[in-house]
C-alpha positions as CSV (number, residue, x, y, z in Angstrom):
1,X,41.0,22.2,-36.6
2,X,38.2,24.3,-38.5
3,X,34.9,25.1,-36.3
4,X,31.9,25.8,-38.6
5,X,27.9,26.3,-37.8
6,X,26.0,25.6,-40.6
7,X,23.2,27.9,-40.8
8,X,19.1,26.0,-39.9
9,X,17.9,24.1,-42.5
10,X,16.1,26.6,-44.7
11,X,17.4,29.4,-42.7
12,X,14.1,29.2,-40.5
13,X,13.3,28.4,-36.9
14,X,11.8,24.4,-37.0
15,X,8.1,25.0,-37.8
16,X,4.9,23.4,-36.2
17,X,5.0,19.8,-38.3
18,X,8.3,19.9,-36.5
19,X,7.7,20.7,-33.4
20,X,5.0,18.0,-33.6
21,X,7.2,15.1,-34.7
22,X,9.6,15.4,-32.4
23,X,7.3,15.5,-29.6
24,X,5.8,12.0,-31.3
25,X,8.8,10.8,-31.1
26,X,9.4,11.8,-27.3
27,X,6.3,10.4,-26.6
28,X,7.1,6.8,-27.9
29,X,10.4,6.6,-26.4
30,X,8.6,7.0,-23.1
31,X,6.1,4.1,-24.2
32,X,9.1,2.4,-25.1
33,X,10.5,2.7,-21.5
34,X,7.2,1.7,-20.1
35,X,8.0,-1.3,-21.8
36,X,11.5,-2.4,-21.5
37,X,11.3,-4.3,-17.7
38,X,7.5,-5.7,-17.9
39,X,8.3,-9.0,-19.0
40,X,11.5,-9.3,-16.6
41,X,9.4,-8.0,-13.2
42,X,6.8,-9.9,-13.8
43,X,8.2,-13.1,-13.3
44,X,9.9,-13.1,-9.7
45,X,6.6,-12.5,-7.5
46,X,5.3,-16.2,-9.6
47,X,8.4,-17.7,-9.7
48,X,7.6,-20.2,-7.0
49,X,3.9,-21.0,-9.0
50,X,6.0,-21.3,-12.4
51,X,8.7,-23.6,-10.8
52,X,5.7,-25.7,-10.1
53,X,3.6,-24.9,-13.5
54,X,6.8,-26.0,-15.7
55,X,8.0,-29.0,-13.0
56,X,11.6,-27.4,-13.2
57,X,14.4,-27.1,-10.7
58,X,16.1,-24.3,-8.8
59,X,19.0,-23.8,-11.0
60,X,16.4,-23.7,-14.0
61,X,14.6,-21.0,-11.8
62,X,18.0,-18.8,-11.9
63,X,18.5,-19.8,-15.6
64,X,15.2,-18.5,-16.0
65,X,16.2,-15.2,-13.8
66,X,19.2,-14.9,-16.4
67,X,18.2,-15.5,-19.9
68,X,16.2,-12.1,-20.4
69,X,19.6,-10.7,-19.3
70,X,21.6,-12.6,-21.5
71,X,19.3,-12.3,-24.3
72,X,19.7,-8.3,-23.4
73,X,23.1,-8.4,-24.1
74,X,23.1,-11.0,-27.2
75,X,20.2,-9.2,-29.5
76,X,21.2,-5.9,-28.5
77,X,24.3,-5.8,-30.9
78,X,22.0,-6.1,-33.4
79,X,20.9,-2.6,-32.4
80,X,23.3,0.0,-34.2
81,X,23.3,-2.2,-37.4
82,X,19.7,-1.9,-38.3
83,X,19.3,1.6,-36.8
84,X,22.0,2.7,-39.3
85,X,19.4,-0.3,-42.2
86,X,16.3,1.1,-41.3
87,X,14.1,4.0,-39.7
88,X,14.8,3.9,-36.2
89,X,10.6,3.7,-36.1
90,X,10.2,0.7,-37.8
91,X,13.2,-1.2,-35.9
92,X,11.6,-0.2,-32.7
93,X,7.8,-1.1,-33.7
94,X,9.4,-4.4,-35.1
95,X,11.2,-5.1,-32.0
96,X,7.8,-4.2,-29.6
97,X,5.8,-6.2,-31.9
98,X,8.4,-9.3,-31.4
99,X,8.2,-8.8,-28.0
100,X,4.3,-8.9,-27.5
101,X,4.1,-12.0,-29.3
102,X,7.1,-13.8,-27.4
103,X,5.2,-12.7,-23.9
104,X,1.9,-14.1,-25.4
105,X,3.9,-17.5,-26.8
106,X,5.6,-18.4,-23.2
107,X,2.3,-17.6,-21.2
108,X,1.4,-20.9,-23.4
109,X,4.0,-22.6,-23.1
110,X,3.6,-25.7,-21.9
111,X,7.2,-27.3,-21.1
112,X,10.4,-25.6,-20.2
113,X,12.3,-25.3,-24.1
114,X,9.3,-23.4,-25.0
115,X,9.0,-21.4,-21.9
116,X,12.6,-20.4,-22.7
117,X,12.1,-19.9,-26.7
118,X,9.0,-17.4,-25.7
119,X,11.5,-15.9,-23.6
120,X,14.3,-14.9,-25.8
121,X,11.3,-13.8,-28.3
122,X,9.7,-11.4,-25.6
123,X,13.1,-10.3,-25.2
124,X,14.1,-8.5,-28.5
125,X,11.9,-5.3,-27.9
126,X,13.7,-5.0,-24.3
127,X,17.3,-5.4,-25.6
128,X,16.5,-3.2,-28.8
129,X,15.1,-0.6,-27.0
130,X,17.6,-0.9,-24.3
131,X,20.5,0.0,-26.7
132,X,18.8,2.6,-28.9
133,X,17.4,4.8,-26.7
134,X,20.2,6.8,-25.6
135,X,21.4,7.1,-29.4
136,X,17.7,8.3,-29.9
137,X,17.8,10.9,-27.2
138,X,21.6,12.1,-28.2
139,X,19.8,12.6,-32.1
140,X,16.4,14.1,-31.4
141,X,16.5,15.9,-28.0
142,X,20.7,16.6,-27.9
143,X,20.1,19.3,-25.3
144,X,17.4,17.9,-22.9
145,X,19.3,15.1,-22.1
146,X,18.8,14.7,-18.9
147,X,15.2,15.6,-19.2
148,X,14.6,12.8,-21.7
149,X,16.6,10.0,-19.7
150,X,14.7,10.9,-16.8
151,X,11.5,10.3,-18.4
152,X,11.9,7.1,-20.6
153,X,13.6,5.7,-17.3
154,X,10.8,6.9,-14.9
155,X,8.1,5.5,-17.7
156,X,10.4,1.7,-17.4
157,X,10.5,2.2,-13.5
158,X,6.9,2.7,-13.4
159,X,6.4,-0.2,-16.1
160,X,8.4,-2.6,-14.2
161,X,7.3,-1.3,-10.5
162,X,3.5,-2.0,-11.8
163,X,4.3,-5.7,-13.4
164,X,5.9,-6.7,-10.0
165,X,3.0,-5.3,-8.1
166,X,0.5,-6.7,-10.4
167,X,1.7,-10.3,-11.2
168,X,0.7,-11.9,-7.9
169,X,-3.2,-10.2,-7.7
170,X,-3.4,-11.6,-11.2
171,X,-2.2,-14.9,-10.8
172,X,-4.7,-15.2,-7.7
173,X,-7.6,-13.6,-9.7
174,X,-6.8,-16.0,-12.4
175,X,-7.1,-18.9,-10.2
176,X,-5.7,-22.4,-12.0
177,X,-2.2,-21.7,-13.3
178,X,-3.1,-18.2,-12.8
179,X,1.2,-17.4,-13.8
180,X,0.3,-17.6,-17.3
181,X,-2.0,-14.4,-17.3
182,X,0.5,-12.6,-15.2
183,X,2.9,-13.2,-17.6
184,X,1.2,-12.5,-20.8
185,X,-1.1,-9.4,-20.1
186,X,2.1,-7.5,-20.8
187,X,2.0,-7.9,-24.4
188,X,-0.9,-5.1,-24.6
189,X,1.2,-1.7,-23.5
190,X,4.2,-3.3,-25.9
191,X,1.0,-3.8,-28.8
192,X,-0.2,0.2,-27.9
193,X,4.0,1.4,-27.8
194,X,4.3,0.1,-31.1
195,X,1.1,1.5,-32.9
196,X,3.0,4.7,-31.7
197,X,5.9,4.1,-33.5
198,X,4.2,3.1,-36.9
199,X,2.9,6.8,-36.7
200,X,6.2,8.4,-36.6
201,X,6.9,10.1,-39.8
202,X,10.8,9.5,-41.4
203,X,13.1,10.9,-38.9
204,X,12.0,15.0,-38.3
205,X,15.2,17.2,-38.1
206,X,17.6,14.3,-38.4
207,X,19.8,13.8,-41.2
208,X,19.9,9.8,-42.7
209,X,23.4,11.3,-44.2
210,X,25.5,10.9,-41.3
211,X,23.0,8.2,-39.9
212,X,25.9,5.1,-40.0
213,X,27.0,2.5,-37.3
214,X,30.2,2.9,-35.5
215,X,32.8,0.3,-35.8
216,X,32.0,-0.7,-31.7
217,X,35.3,-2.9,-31.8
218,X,37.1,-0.1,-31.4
219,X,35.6,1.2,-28.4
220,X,38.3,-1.4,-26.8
221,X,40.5,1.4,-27.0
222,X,38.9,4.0,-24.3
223,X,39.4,3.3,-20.8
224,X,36.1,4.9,-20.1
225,X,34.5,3.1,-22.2
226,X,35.3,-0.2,-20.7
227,X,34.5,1.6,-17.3
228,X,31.4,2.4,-18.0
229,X,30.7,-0.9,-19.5
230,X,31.7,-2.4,-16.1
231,X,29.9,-0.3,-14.2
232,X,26.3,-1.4,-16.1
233,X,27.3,-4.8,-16.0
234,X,27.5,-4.8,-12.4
235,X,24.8,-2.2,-11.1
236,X,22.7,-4.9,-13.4
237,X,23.8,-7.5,-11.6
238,X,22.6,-5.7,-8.2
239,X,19.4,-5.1,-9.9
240,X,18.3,-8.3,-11.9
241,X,19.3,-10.1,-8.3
242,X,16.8,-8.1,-6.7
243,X,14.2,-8.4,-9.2
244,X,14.9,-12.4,-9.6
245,X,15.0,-13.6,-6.1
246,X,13.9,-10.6,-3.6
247,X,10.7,-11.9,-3.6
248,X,11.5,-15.8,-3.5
249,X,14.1,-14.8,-0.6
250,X,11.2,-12.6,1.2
251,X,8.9,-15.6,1.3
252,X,11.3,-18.1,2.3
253,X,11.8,-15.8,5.2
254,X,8.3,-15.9,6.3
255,X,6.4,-13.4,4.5
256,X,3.4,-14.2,2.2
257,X,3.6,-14.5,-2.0
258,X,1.5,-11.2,-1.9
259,X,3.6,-9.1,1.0
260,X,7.0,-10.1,-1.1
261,X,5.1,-8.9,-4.6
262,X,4.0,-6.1,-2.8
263,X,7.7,-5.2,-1.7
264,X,9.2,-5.9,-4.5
265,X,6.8,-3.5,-6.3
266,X,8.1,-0.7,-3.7
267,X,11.2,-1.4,-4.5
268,X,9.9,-0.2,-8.3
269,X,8.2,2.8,-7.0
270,X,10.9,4.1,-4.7
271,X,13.0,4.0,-7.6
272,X,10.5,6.3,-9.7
273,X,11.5,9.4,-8.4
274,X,15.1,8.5,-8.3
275,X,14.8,7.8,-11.8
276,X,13.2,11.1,-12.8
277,X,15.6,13.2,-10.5
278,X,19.3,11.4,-10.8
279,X,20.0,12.5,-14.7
280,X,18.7,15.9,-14.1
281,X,21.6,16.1,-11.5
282,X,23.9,13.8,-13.2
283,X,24.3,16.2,-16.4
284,X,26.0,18.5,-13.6
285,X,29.6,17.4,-13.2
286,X,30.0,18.5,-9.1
287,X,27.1,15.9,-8.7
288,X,28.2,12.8,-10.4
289,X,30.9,11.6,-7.6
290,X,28.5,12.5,-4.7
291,X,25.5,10.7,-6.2
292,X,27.7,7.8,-6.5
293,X,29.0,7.5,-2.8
294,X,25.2,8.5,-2.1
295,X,24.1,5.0,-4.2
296,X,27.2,2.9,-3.0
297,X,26.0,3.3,1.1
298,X,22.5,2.9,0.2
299,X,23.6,-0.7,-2.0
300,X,25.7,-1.6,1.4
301,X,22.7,-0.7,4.2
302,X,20.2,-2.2,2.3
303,X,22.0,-5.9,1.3
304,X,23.2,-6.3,5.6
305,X,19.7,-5.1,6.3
306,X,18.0,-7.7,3.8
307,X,20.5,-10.2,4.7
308,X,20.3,-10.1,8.9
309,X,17.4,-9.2,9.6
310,X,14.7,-9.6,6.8
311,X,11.4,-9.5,8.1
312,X,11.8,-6.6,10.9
313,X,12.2,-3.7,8.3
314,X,12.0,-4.9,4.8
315,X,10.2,-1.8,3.6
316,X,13.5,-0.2,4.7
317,X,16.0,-2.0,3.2
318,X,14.0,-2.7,-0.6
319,X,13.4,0.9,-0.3
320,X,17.3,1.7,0.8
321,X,17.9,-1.0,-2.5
322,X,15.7,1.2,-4.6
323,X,17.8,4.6,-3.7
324,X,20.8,2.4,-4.9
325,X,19.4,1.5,-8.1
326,X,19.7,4.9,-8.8
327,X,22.8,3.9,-10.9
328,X,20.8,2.4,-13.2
329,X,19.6,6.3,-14.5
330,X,22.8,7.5,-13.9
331,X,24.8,5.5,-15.8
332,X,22.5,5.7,-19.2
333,X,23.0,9.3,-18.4
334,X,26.7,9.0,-19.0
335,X,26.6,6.8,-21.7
336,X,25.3,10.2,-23.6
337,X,27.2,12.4,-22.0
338,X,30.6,10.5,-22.6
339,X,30.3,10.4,-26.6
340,X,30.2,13.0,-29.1
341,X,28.0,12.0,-31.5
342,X,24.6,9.9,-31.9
343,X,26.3,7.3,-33.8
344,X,28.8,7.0,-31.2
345,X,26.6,7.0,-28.1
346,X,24.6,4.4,-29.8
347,X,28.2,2.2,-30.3
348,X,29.0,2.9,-26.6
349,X,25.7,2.1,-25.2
350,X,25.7,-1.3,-27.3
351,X,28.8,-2.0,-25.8
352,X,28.2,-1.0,-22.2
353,X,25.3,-2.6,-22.0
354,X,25.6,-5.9,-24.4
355,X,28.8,-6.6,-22.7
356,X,27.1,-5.3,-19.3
357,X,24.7,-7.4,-19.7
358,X,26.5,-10.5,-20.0
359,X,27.9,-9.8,-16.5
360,X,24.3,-8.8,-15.0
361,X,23.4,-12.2,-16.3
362,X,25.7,-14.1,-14.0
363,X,24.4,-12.7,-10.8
364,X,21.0,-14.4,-11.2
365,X,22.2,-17.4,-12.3
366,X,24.7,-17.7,-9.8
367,X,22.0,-16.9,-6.8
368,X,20.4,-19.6,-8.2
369,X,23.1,-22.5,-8.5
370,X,24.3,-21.5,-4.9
371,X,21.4,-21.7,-3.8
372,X,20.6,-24.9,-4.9
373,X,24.1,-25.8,-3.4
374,X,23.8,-24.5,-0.3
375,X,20.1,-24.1,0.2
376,X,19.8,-20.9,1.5
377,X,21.0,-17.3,0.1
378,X,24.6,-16.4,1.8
379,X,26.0,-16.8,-1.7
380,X,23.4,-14.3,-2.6
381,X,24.7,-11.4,-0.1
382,X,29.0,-11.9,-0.5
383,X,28.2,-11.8,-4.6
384,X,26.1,-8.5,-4.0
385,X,28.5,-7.1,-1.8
386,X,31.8,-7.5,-3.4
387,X,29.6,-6.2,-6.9
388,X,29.2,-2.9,-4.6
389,X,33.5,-2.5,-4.3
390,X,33.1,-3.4,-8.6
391,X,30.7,-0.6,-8.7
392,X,32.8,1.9,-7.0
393,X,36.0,1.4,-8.7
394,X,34.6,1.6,-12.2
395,X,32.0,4.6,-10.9
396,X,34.8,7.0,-10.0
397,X,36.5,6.1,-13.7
398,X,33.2,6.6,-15.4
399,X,32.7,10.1,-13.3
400,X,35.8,11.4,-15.2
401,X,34.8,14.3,-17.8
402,X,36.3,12.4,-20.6
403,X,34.9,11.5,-24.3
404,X,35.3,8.0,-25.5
405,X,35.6,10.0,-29.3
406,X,39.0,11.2,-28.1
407,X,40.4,8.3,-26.6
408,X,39.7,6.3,-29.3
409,X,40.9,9.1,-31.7
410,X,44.1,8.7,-29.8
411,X,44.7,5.2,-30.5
412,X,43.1,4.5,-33.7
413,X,44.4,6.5,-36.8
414,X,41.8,7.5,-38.5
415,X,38.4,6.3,-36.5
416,X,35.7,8.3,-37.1
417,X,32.0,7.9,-37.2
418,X,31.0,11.0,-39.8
419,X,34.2,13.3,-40.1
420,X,32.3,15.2,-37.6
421,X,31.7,16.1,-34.2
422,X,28.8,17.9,-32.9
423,X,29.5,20.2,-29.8
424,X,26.0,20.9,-28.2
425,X,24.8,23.3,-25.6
426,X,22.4,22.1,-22.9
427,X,19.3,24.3,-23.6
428,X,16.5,24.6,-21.3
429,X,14.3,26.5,-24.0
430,X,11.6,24.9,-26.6
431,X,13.7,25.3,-29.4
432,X,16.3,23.3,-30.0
433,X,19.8,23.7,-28.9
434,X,22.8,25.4,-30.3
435,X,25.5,23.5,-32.0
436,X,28.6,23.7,-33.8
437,X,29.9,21.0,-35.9
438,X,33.9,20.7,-35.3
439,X,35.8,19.3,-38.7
440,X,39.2,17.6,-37.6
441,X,41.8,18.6,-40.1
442,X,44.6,16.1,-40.7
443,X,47.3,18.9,-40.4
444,X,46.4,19.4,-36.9
């Protein structure tokens, strides 16, 4: 095995232009963040009011719950394919500009089949965005990882905390069938995020040369891989549960439409700073185990808090839920950390989370069907539960300082995204970070 570092394009230090266009580009992946969980949050504080609006049942509630998860996981295979088409810029300006109109088509629509078709439309600029990211962060910013992940997943903390918090004043500002304007004034920040994008010039100090999709079947191979995929899946479950029926359980319980909005928005806020802090620590090995036995007692407290006694401390236990969603920005934090290369983080984070997704998607839906069984929520809290035992098996594998490169490498002759690997150095400084590109020679 040969070890080579090319000299800097040029053979000078990246110049102001440069310096400028990647700071573009940082800025519209946190617009892009902002972005991702707006037209998901905004829909369980109105969820009675649209039940009512659209005349549909409680299992068409949870399907409802589960099709922006679902869709998540369907469109975003679609991700690494045009990424490696097109400029990342236009597949992401493409993707908001899909998703504004489908949150402006199913605050119209007037029967259930379009309500859902609006849906899956709004949904492309979520699940595009939700696979690409990390590859975009692991191409442009390579050694501020964890600074980047914590800021596009504060920015969709914040985006989604604000939704929640803002869809029932709306809806009661609106008066009428006031559930239509809290769903569709979301398709404004997703308009401004992708003006930003149409301003990005082609790729700054990126080459298109080794810009090409990773064959993601073969991700089957790694053990972490699957782990980590496991992991999102169900610490998406836990979440989409939460944002889905939280609120509806809340007010069930006794409080009002506007207390359960304005908890489910804490929820959202408490998870801000977790989300800014959590893959600043998580880049650190020593922290990655701790952090997850920290979010694995907060998921536990919270649930039997929510679940016995929901109206004597529910600030408590959405708050305790919040510290638990923590794995959220942890575990995009591994997806980048557990790959080599851009192209290959952005094959394992279509595969964690399209495949993740589809799990997250049953928890909803699920909630929903039981509930219509059963009439009331104990299905609810033995699904969340036994997800929290899911989430610490496949945590502690995910937690194991392992590349998915090399465990694929070892079972599939030949598999490689570039004929390259790119070893980088975490850099606090304003330049960017050291590398060295390691060529694997076939005699070794």
């Amino acid at each position: 095995m040969t070890r080579t570092a090319p000299p800097a394009a040029g053979g000078v230090r990246p110049g102001t232009d440069h310096r400028r266009g990647l700071a573009l580009i940082g800025l519209a992946i946190v617009l892009t963040g902002l972005n991702l969980r707006t037209a998901v949050t905004s829909v369980g504080p109105v969820l009675g009011e649209l039940e009512r609006g659209l005349g549909i049942s409680s299992g068409l509630a949870g399907l409802i719950t589960s099709m922006p998860v679902l869709c998540f996981a369907v469109i975003g295979f679609a991700g690494p394919p045009l990424s490696a088409r097109f400029r990342d810029s236009h597949v992401l300006a493409g993707a908001l500009l899909a998703m504004a109109a489908g949150l402006v088509l199913r605050s119209l629509a007037g029967g259930f089949p379009l309500f859902l078709a609006g849906t899956a439309v709004a949904m492309i600029g979520g699940a595009l965005g939700n696979v690409l990211l990390p590859g975009l962060v692991k191409r442009y910013f390579p050694g501020r990882t964890g600074l980047l992940v914590g800021a596009y997943s504060t920015a969709l903390g914040l985006g989604g905390a604000t939704a929640a918090m803002a869809a029932q004043p709306i809806a009661d500002a609106a008066a009428g069938e006031g559930w239509r304007w809290a769903l569709g004034v979301w398709a404004v920040p997703a308009l401004a995020a992708a003006a930003v994008w149409l301003t990005v010039r082609a790729t700054p100090g990126a080459s298109r040369a080794t810009h090409a999709a990773v064959r993601m079947r073969d991700l089957v191979h790694s053990r972490m891989a699957l782990a980590l995929t496991v992991f999102f899946g169900i610490q998406g479950l836990q979440a989409y549960i939460v944002i889905g029926w939280s609120a509806q359980y809340l007010r069930e319980a006794g409080l009002s439409a506007a207390t359960a909005g304005l908890l489910l928005g804490l929820n959202s806020v408490v998870g801000l700073p977790v989300s800014a802090l959590v893959p600043s620590l998580t880049v650190r090995p020593r922290w990655q185990r701790p952090l997850l036995l920290g979010f694995l007692t907060c998921y536990v407290a919270g649930w039997v808090g929510l679940w016995q006694a929901p109206t004597t401390a529910p600030w408590l236990w959405m708050g305790l839920l919040a510290l638990g969603m923590g794995t959220f920005a942890m575990v995009l934090t591994l997806i980048g950390l557990r790959a080599r290369t851009p192209e290959t983080t952005a094959a394992l984070s279509t595969v964690a989370q399209g495949w993740g997704y589809v799990i997250a998607g049953v928890g909803p839906l699920l909630v929903g069907v039981l509930r219509g069984i059963t009439g009331d929520y104990t299905g609810m809290f033995v699904l969340v539960l036994a997800g929290v035992a899911g989430l610490a098996v496949s945590g502690w594998v995910a937690t194991g300082q392992r590349y998915v490169d090399d465990e694929v490498d070892r079972s599939v002759p030949g598999w490689s995204a570039t004929g390259t690997r790119t070893e980088v150095l975490e850099s606090a400084g304003a330049e960017a970070p050291a590398s060295a590109q390691i060529r694997d020679d076939p005699r070794d």
